[in-house]
C-alpha positions in Angstrom: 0.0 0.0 0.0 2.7 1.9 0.9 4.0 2.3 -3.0 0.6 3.8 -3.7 1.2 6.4 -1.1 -1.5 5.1 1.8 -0.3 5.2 5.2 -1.7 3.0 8.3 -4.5 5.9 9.3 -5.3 6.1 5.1 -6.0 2.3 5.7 -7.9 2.5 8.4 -10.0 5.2 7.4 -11.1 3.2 4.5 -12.0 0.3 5.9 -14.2 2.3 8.3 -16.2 3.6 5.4 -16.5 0.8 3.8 -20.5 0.4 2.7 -22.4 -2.5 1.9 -22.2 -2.0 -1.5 -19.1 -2.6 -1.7 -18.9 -5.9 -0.9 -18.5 -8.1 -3.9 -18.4 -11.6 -2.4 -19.7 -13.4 1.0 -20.1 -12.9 4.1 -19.5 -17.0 3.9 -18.2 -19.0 6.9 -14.2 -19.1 6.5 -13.2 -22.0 4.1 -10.6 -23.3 6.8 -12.1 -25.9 8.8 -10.6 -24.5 11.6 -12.2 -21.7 11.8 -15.2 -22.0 9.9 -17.3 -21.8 13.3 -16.3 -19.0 14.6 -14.8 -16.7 11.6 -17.0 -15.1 8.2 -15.2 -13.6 5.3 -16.5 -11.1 3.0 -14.6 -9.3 0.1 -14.6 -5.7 -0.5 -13.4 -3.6 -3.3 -13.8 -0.1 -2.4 -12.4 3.1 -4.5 -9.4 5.0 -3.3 -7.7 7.9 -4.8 -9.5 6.0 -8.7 -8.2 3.1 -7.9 -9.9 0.3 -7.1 -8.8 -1.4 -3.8 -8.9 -5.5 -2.9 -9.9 -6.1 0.7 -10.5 -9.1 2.6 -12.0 -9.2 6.0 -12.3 -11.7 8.3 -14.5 -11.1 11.0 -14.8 -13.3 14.1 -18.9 -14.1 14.9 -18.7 -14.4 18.7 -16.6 -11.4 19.6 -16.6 -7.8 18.5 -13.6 -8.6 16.9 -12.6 -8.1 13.0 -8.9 -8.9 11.8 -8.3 -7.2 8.3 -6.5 -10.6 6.3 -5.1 -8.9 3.3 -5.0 -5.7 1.4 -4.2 -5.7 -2.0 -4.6 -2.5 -4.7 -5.5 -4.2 -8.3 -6.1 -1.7 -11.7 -9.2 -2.6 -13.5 -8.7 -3.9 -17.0 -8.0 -0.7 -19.3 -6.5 1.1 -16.6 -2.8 2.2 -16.5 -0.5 1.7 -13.8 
């Protein structure tokens, strides 16, 4: 993230605004066995500085508790980077 100039707080202030319609795929139970009980993953793409972003949360179900898995910046096809 860094090399697309986003600091920590940029991060974090993203993921707090992230909206429901910016979820692309789940919330599904984690594919892990181990986890599957107690952890859902969703996938979100939001939009940051016209890019869009690749984020995958993994959110525990029986604590208020949500660990941020990966982030990832992608370009959309026709796109330059």
């Amino acid at each position: 993230m860094a090399s697309r100039g986003m600091s920590m707080d940029m991060l974090k202030d993203v993921i707090l605004s992230l909206e429901p319609e910016d979820c692309f795929d789940g919330p599904e139970a984690d594919r892990d066995v181990r986890f599957s009980d107690k952890w859902t993953v969703a996938e979100f793409s939001p939009t940051y500085r016209n890019e869009k972003l690749y984020l995958k949360m993994s959110m525990c179900i029986d604590a208020e508790l949500a660990k941020c898995l990966s982030v990832k910046a992608y370009i959309e096809r026709g796109q330059r980077q």
